[in-house]
N, C-alpha and C positions, 0 to 999 in steps of 0.2 A: 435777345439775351434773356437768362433766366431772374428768377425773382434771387436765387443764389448771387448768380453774375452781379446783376446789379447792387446786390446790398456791398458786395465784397468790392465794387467800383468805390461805389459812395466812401464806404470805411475808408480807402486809400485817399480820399480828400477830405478826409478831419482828420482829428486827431482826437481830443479826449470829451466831442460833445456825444451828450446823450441819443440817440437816433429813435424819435418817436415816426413810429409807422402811421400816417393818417390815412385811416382804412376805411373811410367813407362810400368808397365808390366799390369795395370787393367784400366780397365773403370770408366762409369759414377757410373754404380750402384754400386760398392764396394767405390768411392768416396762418395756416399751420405752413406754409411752405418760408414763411418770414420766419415762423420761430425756427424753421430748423437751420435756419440760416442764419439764426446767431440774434434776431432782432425778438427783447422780452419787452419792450414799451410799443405800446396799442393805443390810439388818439382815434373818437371817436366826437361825431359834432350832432348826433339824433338820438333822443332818450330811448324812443322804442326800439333802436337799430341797435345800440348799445349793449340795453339788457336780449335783445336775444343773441348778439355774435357772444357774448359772455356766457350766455347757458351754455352755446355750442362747443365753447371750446375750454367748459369749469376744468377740463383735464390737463389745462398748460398753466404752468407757476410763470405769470405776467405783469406787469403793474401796469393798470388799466388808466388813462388819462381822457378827461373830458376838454376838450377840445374849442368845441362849441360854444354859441351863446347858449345859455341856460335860463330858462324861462323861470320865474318865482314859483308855480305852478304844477313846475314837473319837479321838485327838490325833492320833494319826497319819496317820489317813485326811484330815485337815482343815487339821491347822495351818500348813503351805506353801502355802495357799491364800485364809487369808485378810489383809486388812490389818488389822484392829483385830479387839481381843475385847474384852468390854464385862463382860466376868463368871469374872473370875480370885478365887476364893475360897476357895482352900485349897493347902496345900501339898505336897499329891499333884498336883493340874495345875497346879501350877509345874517340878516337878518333869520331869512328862513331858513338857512345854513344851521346856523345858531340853534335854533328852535328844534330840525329833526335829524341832524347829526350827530352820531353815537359816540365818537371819539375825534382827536384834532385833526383838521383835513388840509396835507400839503396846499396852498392855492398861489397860482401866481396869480398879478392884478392886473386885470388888459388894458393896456395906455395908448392910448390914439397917438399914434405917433408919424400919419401918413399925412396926405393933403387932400383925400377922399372923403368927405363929409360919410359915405354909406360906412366906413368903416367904425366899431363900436369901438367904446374904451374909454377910460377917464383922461379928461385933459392933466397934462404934467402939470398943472400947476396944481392941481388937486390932489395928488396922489400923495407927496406927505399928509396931509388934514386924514386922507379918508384912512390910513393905515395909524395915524390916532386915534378917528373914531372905532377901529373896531379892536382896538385894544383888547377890551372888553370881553372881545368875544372866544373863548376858549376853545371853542371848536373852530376856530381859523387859526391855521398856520403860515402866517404869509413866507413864504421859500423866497419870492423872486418875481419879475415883471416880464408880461406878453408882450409883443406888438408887433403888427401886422406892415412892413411898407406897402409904399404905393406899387400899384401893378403897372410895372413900369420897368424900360431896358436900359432906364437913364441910372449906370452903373453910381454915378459920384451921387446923386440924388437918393437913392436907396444905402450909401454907405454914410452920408449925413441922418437919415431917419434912425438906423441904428443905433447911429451913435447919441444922438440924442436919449436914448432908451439909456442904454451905458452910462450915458454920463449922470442920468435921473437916479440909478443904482448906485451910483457910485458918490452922489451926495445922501442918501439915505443911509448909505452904511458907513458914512462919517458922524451924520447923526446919532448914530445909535441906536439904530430900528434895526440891525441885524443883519445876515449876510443874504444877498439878491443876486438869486440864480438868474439866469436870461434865459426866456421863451422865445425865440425869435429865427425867420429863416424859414422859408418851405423849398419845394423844387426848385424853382425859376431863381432862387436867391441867396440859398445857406450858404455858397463860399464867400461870401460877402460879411453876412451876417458871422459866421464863425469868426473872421479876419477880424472882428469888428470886440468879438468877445462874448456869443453866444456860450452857454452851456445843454442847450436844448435845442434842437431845431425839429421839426414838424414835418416830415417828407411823403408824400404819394408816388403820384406819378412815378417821380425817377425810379422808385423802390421796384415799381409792378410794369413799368415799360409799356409793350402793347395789349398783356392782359389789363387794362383798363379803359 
């Protein structure tokens, strides 16, 4: 199937979540075959890979999302360039956030929400404390919370981790911290995740088939 086919599959199983394209593995030209196909959000996880598929393609109106972990290191090279980050999890890259960030930067906050130690993100019990420590910080926007399941076919297993995330969302915007979009959902997962109450889901593969 085409990278058309596919997007226009996919859109027939959501319904009003966002479709971030995670374009890690292709290039420029399967990115412009995405945008003609109706897909303007771009999730990218490598600073250097970033800014150059972003030179290549300064001629499509996109909204460019980072993806990835984000090293303290590389913020500067990166963070005036993109619009969303999907993976704010510590207070060292809020920090430098803060410090070479020109204007407020959409961020969801990545919460470990699997049972894979390798996967990042702050424990739930953390995440209201850490979205009061950076009150403060004017150039954070907190939108809403990432989180990654386990990689795993154990369907009820992955629609518990979910919702775990959901329900973390849904006691913070009783608190009064605002409305919490959901990052959540790749290939192997997002009907699940969608079911669950995503506004965001992160897709490759399914998007690009056998060109990847």
């Amino acid at each position: 199937m085409s990278i058309a086919s596919n997007v226009a599959d996919v859109r027939q199983r959501l319904s009003v979540q966002t479709i971030v394209a995670a374009t890690k593995y292709v290039g420029a030209t399967q990115m412009r075959e995405l945008f003609q196909a109706g897909i303007r959000d771009f999730g990218e996880n490598r600073v250097k890979d970033f800014l150059e598929k972003k030179a290549e393609l300064s001629d499509l109106e996109v909204t460019w999302h980072f993806i990835g972990h984000l090293q303290s290191n590389k913020v500067k090279q990166v963070i005036n360039e993109i619009d969303v980050l999907h993976s704010l999890d510590r207070m060292s890259l809020a920090d430098e956030i803060q410090k070479y960030r020109q204007t407020p930067l959409p961020c969801f906050l990545e919460v470990h929400i699997s049972d894979e130690d390798s996967k990042a993100g702050l424990p739930i019990s953390e995440v209201r404390n850490f979205v009061l420590k950076i009150a403060n910080h004017d150039k954070i926007q907190v939108i809403g919370l990432m989180g990654m399941a386990s990689l795993s076919f154990d369907e009820e297993l992955l629609r518990r981790q979910f919702q775990s995330l959901k329900q973390l969302a849904n006691e913070l915007e009783r608190n009064g911290l605002g409305k919490m979009y959901l990052s959540m959902g790749m290939s192997n997962d997002f009907e699940i995740a969608a079911s669950v109450g995503a506004t965001h889901v992160r897709l490759g593969s399914i998007l690009f088939g056998n060109e990847v």
